[in-house]
N, C-alpha and C positions, 0 to 999 in steps of 0.2 A: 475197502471201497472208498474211491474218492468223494469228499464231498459233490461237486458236479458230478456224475454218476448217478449219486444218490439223489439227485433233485429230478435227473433224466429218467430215470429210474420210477421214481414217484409219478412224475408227469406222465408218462409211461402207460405205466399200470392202470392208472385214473382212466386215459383217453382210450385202453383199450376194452376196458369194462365197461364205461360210462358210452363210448362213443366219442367223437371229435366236438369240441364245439365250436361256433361261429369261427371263421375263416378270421376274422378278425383279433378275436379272442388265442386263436395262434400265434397268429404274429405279435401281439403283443405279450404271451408269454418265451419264445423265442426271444422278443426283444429283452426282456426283463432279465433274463437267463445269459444277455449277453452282457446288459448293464453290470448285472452279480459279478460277473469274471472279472470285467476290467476294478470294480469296485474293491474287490479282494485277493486280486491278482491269481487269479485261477486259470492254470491253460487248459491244454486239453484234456482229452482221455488218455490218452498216448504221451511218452515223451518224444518221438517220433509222429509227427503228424502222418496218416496215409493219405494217402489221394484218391479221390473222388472225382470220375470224371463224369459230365452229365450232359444229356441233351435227347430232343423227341423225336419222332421218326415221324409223328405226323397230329403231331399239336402246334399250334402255330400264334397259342397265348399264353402258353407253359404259365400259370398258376400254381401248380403243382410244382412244378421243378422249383419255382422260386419259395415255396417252403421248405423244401429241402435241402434249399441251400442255407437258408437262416437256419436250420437244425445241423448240418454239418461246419457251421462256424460255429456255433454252437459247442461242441463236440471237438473241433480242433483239427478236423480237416481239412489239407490240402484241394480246393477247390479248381478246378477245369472246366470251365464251363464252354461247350460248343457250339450253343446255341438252339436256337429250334428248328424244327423241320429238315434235319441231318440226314444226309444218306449213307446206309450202313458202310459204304468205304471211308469217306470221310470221318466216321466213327473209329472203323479197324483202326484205319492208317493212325492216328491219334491215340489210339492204346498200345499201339507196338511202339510208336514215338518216345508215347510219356510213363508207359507200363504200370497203370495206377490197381493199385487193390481194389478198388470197386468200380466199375460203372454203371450210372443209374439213368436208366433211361423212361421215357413215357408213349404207352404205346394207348391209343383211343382208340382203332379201330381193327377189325378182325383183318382187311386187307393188307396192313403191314406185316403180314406173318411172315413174309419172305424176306422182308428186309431185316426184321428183325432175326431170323434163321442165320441171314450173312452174319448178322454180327455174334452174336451168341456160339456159331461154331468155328468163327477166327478171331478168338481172344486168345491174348496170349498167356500160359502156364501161370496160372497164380491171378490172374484178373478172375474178380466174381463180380457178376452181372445182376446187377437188381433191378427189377422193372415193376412196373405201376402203371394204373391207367384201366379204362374200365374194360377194353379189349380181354381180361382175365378173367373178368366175373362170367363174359359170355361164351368163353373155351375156356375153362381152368386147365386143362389137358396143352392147351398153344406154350405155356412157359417151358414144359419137360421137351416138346418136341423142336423147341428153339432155343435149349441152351440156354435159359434163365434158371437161374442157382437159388432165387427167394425173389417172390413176389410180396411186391409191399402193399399192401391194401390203402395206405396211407401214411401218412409221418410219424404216425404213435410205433405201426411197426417197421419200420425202418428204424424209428432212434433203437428201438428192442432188438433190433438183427445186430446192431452198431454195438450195441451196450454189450450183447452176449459173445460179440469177436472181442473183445477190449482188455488190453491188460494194462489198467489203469496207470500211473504213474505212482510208482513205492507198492504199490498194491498187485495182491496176487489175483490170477485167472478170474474173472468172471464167468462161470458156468451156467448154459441153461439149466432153467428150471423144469 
């Protein structure tokens, strides 16, 4: 296990036991985490960075997405970002474009369910769709019937979805636990 790993890893586990704290308090450990890299010369998780394409179907201050973008530079991915308030075409057309291993989307309300259906059931072969947003807490059942592959409750799991796909660089599988 790489060092960066092992710090995500730690961080991780903390925020999932503990709970998140201060919105604040993230980003500056994100920040710090990004300082370490350059300070040590640390890349990513990957010697291949994958891509990460992101954007919300109906947030329109994306808070959210912009942590996850500091945890995926973080991390060493290929970042896409599409903006907010996207309509599931302009999403599709953008993953058959750029054919990225993840797309992480943010879904707030239960009436996106359809848009979110368009995209979730025309990704293409090998795209896995992660979605977040509180729209899940109030259907957990909306992710399975729209083609969401792992719901992120937050940034602690998502780095933990990221960590447990990752095969580190010189380093073997990472396996859930």
């Amino acid at each position: 296990m790489t060092a960066l790993s092992q710090h995500l890893e730690k961080l991780s586990r903390a925020w999932l036991a503990q709970g998140l704290p201060s919105r604040e308090q993230v980003v500056r450990s994100g920040r710090e985490l990004i300082r370490w890299k350059q300070e040590t010369g640390s890349q990513g998780l990957l010697s291949a960075a994958p891509c990460l394409l992101t954007a919300t179907l109906d947030d329109g201050i994306g808070q959210g997405i912009e942590i996850i973008h500091l945890f995926a530079e973080v991390m060493g991915l290929q970042i896409i970002p599409l903006g907010l308030v996207r309509p599931a075409e302009a999403i599709v057309a953008a993953c058959h474009e750029h054919r990225p291993e993840y797309v992480g989307l943010t879904v707030l309300q239960l009436d996106s369910e359809e848009e979110l259906a368009r995209v979730g059931h025309r990704l293409p072969a090998g795209t896995c769709l992660i979605a977040g947003g509180p729209a899940f807490r109030h259907d957990p059942d909306m992710a399975q019937r729209c083609g969401v592959h792992y719901v992120a409750a937050n940034v602690a799991y998502f780095i933990d979805y990221v960590l447990k796909r990752a095969v580190p660089q010189g380093d073997e599988e990472i396996t859930a636990t």
